[in-house]
N, CA, C and O atoms as CSV, one atom per row, in Angstrom:
chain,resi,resn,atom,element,x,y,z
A,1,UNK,N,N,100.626,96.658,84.340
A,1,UNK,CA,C,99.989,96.706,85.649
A,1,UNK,C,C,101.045,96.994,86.710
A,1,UNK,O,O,102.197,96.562,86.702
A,2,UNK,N,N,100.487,97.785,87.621
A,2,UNK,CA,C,101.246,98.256,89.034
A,2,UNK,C,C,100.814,97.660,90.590
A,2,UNK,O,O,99.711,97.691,91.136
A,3,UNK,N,N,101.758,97.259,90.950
A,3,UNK,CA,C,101.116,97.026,92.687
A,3,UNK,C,C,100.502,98.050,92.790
A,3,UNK,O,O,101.075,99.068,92.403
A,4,UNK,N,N,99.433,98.139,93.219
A,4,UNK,CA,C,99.018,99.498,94.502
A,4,UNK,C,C,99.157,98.726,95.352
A,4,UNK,O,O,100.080,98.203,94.726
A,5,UNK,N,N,99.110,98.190,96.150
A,5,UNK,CA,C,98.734,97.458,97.428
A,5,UNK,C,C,99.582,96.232,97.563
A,5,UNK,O,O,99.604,95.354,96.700
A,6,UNK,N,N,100.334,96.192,98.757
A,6,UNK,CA,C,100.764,94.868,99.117
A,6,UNK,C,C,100.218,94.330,100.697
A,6,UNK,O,O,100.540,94.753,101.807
A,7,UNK,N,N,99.203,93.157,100.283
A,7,UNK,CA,C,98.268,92.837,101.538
A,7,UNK,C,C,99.351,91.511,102.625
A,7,UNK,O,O,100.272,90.722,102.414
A,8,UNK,N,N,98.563,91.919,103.700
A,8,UNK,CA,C,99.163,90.711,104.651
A,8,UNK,C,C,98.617,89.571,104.326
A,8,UNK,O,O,99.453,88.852,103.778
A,9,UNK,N,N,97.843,89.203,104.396
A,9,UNK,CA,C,97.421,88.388,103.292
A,9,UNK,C,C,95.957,87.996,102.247
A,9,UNK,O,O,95.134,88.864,101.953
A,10,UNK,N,N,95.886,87.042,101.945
A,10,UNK,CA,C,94.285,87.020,100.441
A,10,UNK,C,C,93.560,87.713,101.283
A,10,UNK,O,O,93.329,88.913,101.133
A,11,UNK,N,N,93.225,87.153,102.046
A,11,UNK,CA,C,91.496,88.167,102.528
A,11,UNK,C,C,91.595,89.524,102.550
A,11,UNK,O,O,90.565,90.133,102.261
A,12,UNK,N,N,92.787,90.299,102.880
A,12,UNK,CA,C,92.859,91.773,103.101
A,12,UNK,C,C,93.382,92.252,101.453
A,12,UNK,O,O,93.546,93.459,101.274
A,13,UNK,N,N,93.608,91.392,100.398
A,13,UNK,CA,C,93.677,91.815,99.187
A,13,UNK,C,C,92.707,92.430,98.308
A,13,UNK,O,O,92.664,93.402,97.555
A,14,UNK,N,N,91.796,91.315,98.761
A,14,UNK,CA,C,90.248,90.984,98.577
A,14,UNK,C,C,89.660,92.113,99.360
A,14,UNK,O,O,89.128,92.838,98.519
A,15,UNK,N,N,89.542,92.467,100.185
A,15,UNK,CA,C,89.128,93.828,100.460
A,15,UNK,C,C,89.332,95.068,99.636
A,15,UNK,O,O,88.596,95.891,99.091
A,16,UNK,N,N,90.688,94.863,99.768
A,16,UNK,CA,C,91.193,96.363,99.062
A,16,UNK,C,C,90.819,96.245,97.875
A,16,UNK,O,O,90.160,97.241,97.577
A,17,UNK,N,N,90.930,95.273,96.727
A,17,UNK,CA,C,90.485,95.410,95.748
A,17,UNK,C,C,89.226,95.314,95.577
A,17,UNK,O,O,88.882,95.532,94.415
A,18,UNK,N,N,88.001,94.948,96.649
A,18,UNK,CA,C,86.669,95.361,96.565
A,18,UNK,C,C,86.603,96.926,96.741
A,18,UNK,O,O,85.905,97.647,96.027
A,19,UNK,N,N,87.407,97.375,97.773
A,19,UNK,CA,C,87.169,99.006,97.558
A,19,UNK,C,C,87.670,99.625,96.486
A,19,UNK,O,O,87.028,100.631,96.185
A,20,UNK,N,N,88.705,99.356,95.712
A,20,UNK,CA,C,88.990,100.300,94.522
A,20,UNK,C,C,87.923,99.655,93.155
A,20,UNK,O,O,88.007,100.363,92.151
A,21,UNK,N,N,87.035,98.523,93.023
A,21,UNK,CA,C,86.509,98.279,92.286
A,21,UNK,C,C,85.539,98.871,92.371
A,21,UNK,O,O,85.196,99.301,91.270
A,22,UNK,N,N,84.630,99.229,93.462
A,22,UNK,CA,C,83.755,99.938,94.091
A,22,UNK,C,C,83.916,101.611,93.542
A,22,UNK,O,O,82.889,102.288,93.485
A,23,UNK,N,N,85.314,102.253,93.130
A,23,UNK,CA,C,85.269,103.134,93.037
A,23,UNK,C,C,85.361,102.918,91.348
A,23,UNK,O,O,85.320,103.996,90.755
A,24,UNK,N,N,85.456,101.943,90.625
A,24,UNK,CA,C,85.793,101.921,89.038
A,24,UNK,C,C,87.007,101.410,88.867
A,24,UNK,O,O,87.414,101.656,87.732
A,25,UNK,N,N,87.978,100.624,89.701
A,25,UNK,CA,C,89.371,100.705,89.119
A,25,UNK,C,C,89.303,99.251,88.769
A,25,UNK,O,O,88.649,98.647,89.620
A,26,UNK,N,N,89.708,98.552,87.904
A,26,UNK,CA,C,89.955,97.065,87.802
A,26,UNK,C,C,91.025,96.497,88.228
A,26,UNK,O,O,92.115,96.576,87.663
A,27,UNK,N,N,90.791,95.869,89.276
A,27,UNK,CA,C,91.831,94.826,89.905
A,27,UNK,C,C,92.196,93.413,89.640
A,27,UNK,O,O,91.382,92.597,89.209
A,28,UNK,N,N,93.650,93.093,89.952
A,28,UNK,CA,C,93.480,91.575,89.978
A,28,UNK,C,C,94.750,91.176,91.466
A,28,UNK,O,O,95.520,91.870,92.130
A,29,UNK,N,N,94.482,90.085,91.448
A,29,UNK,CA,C,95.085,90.073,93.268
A,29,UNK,C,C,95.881,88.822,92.791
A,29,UNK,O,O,95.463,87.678,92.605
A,30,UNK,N,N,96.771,89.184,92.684
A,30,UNK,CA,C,98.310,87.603,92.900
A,30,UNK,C,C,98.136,87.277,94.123
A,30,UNK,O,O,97.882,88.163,94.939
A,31,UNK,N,N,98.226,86.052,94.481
A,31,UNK,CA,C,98.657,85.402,95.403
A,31,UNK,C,C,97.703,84.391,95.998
A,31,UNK,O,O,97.910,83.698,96.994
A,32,UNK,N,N,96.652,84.413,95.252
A,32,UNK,CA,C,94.998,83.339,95.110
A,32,UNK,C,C,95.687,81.974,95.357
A,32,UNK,O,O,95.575,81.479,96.479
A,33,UNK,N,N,96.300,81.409,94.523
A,33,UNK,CA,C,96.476,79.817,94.511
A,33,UNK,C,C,97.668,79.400,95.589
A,33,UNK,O,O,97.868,78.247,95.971
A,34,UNK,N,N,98.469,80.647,96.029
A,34,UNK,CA,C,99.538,80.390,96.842
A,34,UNK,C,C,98.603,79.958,98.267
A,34,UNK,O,O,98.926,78.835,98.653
A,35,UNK,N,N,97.740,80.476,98.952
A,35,UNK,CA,C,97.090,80.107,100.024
A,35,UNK,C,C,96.889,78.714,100.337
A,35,UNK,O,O,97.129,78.170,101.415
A,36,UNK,N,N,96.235,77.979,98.861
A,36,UNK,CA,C,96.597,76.419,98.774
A,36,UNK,C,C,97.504,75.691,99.424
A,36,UNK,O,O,97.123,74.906,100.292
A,37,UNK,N,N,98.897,75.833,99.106
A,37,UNK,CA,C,100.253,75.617,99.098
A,37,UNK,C,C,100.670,75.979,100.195
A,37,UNK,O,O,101.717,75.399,100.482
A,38,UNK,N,N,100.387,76.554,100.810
A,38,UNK,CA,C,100.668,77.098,101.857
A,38,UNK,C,C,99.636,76.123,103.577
A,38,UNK,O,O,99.934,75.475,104.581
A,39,UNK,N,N,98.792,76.495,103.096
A,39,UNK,CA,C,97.770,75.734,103.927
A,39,UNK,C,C,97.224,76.865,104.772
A,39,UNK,O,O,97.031,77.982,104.291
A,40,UNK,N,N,96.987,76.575,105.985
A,40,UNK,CA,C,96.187,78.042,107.022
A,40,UNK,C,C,97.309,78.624,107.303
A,40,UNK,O,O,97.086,79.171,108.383
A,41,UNK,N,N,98.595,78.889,106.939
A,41,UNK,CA,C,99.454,79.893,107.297
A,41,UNK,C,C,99.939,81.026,106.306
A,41,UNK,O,O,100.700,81.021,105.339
A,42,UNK,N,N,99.369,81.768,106.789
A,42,UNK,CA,C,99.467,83.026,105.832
A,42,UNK,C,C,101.036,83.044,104.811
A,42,UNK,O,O,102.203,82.681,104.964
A,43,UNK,N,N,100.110,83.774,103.617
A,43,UNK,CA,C,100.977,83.376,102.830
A,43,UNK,C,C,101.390,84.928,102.710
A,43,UNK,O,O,101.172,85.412,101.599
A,44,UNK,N,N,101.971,85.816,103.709
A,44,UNK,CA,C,102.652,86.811,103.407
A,44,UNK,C,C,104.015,87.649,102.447
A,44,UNK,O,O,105.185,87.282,102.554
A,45,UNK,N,N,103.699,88.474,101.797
A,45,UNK,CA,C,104.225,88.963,100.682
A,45,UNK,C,C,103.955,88.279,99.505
A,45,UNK,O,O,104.650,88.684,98.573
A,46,UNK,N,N,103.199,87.399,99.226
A,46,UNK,CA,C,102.621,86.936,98.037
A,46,UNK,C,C,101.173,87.476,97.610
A,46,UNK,O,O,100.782,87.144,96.491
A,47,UNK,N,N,100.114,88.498,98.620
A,47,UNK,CA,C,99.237,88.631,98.187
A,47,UNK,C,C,99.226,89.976,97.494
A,47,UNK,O,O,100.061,90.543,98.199
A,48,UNK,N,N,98.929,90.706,96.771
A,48,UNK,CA,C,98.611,91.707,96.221
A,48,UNK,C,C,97.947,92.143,95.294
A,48,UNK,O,O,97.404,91.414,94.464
A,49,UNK,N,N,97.867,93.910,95.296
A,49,UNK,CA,C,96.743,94.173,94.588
A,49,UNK,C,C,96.815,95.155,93.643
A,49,UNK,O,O,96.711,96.361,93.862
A,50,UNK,N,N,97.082,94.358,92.061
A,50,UNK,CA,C,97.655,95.401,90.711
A,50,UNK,C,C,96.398,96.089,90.512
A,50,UNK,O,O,95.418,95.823,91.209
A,51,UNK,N,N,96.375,97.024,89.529
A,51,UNK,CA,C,95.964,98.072,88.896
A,51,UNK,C,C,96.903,98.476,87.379
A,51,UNK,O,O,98.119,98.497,87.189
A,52,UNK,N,N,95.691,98.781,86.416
A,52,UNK,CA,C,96.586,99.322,84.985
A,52,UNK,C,C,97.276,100.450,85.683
A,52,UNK,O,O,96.979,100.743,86.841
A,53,UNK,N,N,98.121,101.039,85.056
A,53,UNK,CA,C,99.200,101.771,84.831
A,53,UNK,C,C,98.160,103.311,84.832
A,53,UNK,O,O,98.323,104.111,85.753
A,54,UNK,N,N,97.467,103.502,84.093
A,54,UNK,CA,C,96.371,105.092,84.231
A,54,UNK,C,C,95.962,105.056,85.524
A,54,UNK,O,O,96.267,106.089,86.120
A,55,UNK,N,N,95.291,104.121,86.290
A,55,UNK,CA,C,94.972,103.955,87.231
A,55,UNK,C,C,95.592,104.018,89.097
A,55,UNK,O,O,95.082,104.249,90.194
A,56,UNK,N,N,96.807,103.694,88.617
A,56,UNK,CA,C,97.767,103.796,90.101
A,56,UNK,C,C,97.512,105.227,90.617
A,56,UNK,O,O,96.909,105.296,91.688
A,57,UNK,N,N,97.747,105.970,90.233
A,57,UNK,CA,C,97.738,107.373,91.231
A,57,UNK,C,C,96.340,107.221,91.946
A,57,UNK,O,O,96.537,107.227,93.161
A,58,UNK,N,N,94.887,107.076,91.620
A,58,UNK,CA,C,93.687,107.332,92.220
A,58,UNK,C,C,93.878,106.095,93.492
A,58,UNK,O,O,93.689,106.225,94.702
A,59,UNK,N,N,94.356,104.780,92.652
A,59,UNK,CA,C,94.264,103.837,93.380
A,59,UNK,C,C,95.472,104.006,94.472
A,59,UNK,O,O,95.436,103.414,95.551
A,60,UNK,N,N,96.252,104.634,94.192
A,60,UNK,CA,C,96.965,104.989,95.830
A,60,UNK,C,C,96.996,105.821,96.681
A,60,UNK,O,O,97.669,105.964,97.702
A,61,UNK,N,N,95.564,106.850,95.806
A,61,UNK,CA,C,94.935,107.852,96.906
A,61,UNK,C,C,94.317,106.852,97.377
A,61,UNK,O,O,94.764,106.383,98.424
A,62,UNK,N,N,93.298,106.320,96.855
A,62,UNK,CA,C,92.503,105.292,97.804
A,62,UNK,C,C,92.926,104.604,98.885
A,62,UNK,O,O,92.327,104.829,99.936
A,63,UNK,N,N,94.019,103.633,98.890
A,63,UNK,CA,C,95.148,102.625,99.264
A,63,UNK,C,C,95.741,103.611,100.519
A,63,UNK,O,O,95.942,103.190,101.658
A,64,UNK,N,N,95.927,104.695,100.175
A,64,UNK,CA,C,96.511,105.773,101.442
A,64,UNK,C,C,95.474,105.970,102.613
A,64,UNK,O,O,95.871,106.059,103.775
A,65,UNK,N,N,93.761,106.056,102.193
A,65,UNK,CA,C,92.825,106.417,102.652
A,65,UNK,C,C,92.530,105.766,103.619
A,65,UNK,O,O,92.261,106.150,104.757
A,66,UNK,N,N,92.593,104.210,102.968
A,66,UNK,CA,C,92.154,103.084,103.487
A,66,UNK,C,C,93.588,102.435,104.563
A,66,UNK,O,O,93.356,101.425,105.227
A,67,UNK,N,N,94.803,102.997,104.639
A,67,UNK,CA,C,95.447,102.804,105.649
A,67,UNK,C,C,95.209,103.693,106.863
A,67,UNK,O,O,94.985,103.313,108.012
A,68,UNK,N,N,95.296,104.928,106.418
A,68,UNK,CA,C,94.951,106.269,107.334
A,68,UNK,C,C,93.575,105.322,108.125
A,68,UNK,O,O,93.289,106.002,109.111
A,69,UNK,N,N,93.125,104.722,108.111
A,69,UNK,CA,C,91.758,104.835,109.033
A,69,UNK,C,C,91.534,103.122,109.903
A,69,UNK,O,O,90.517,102.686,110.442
A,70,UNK,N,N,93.172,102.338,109.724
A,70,UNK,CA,C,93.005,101.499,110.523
A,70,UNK,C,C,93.849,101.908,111.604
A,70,UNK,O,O,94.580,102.899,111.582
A,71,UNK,N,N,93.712,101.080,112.574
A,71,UNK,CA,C,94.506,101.181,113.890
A,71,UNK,C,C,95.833,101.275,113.673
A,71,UNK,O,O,96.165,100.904,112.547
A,72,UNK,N,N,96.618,101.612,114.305
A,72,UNK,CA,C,98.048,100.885,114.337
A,72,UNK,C,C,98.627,99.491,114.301
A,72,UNK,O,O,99.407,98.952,113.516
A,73,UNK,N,N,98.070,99.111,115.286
A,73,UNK,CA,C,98.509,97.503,115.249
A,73,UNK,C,C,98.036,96.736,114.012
A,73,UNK,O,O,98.701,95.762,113.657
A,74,UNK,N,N,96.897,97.107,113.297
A,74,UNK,CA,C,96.578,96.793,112.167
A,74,UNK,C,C,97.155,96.824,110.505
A,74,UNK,O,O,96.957,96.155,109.490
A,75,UNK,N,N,97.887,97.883,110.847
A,75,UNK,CA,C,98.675,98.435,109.598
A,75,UNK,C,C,99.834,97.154,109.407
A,75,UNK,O,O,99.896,96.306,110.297
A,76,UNK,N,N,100.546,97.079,108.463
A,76,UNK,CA,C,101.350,96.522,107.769
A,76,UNK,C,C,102.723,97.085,108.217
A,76,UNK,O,O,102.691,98.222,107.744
A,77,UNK,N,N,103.861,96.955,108.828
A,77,UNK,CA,C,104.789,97.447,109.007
A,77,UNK,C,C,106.298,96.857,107.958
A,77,UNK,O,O,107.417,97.300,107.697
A,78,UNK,N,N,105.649,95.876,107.684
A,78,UNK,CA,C,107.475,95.669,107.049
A,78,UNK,C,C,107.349,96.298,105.635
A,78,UNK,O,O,106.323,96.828,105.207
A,79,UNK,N,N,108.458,96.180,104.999
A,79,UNK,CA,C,108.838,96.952,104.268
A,79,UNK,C,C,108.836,95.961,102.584
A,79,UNK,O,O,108.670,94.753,102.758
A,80,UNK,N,N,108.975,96.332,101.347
A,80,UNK,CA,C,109.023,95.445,99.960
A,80,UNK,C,C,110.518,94.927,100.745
A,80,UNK,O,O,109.789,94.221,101.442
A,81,UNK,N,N,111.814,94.650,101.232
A,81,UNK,CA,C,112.528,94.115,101.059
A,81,UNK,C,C,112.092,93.007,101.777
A,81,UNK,O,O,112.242,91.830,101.450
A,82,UNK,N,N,111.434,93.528,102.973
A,82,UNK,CA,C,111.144,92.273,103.838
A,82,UNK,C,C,110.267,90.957,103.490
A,82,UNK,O,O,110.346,89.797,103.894
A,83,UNK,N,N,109.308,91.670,102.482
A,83,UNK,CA,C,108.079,91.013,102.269
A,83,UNK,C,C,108.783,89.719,100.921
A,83,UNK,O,O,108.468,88.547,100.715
A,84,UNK,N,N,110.049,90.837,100.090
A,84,UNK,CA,C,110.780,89.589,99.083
A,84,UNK,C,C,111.454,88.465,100.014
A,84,UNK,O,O,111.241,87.254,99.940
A,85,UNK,N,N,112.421,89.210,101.018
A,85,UNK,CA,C,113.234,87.955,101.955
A,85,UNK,C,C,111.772,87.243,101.938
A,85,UNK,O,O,111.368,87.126,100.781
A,86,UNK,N,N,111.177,86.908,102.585
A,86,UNK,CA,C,109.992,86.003,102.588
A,86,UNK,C,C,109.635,85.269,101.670
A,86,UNK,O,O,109.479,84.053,101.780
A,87,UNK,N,N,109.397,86.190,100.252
A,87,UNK,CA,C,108.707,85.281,99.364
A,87,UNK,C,C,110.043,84.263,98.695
A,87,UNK,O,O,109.977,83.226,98.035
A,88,UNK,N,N,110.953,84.868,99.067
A,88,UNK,CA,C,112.465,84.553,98.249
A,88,UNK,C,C,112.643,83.007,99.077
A,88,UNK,O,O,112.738,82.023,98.343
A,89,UNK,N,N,112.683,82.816,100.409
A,89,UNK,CA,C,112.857,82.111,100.979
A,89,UNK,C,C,111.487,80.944,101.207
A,89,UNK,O,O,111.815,79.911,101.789
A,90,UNK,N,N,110.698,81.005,100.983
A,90,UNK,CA,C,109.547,80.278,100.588
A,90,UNK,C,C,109.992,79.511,99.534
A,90,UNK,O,O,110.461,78.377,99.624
A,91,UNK,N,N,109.784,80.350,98.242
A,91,UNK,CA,C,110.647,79.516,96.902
A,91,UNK,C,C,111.880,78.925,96.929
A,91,UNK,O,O,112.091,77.928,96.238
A,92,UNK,N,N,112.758,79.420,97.660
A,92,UNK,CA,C,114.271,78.544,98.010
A,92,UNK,C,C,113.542,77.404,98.960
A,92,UNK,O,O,114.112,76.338,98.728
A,93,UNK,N,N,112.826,77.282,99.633
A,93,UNK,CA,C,112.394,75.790,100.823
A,93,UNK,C,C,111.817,75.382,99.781
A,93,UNK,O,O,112.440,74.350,99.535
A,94,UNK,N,N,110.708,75.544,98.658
A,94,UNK,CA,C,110.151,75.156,97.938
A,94,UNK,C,C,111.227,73.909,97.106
A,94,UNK,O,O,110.993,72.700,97.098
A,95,UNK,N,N,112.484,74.628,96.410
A,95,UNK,CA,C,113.039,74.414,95.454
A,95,UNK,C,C,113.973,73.047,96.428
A,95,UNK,O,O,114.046,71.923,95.930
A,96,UNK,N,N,114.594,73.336,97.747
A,96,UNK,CA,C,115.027,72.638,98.454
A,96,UNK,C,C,114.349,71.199,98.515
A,96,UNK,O,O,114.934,70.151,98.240
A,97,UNK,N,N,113.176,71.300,98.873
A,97,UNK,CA,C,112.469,70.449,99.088
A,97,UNK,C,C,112.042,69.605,97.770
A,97,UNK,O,O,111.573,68.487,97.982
A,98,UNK,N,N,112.120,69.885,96.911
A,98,UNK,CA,C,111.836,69.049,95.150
A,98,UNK,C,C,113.344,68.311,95.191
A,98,UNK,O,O,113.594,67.116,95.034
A,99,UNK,N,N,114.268,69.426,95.458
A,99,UNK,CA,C,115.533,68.430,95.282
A,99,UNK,C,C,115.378,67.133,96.095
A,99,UNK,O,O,115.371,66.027,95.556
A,100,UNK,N,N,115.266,67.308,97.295
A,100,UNK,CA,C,115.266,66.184,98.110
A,100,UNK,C,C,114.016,64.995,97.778
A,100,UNK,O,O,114.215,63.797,97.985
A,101,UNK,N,N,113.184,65.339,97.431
A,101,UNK,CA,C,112.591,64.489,96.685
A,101,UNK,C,C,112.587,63.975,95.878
A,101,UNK,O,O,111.974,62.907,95.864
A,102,UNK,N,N,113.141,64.347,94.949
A,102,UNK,CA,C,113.796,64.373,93.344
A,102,UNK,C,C,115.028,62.798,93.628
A,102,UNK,O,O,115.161,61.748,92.998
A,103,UNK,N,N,115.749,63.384,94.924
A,103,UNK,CA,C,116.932,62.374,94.890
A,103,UNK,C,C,116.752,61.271,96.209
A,103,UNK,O,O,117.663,60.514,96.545
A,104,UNK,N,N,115.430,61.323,96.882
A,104,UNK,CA,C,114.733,59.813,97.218
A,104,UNK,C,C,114.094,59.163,96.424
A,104,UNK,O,O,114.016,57.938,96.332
A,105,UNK,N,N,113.407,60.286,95.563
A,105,UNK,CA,C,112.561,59.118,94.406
A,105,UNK,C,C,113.929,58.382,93.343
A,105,UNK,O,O,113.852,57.256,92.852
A,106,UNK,N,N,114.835,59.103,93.210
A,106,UNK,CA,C,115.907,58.274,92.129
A,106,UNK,C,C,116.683,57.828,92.702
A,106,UNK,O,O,117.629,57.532,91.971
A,107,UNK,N,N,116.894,57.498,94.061
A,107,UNK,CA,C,117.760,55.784,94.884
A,107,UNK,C,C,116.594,54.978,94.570
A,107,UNK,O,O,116.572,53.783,94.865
């Protein structure tokens, strides 16, 4: 499986992969249980939207289609490095935060 799509966050995953299912493509969207964990603050660069491997080219005509026709301010501007610093640093506070718990619960 391939990203086509990297959403700002679940709900706009969930879109996109209603429109390429709509056209036949089978999707699945990472980043479902992270919203949890997160709480009401978007859980950016964790949501996205794979596709098999035969499938990526149609699904990123689609994915192209479906950017071409929002606004500007609407579009997605950062970039895969930006969206990892993010997810990278989420999991480092994550991992931070177990330690410190880890070594109040064992005093």
């Amino acid at each position: 499986m391939q990203i086509a799509y990297r959403a700002k966050d679940i709900t706009e995953a969930h879109i996109v992969a209603g429109l390429l299912e709509a056209e036949g493509i089978e999707t699945h969207v990472s980043g479902s249980f992270l919203q949890g964990a997160m709480g009401e603050i978007g859980t950016a660069g964790f949501s996205n939207v794979h596709v098999d491997d035969e499938d990526y080219y149609q699904a990123r005509q689609l994915v192209e289609d479906y950017e071409a026709s929002l606004q500007p301010e609407q579009r997605i501007t950062h970039t895969d490095t930006q969206l990892n610093y993010h997810a990278h640093g989420f999991l480092l506070g994550l991992a931070l935060l177990g330690l410190v718990l880890l070594a109040l619960l064992g005093s």
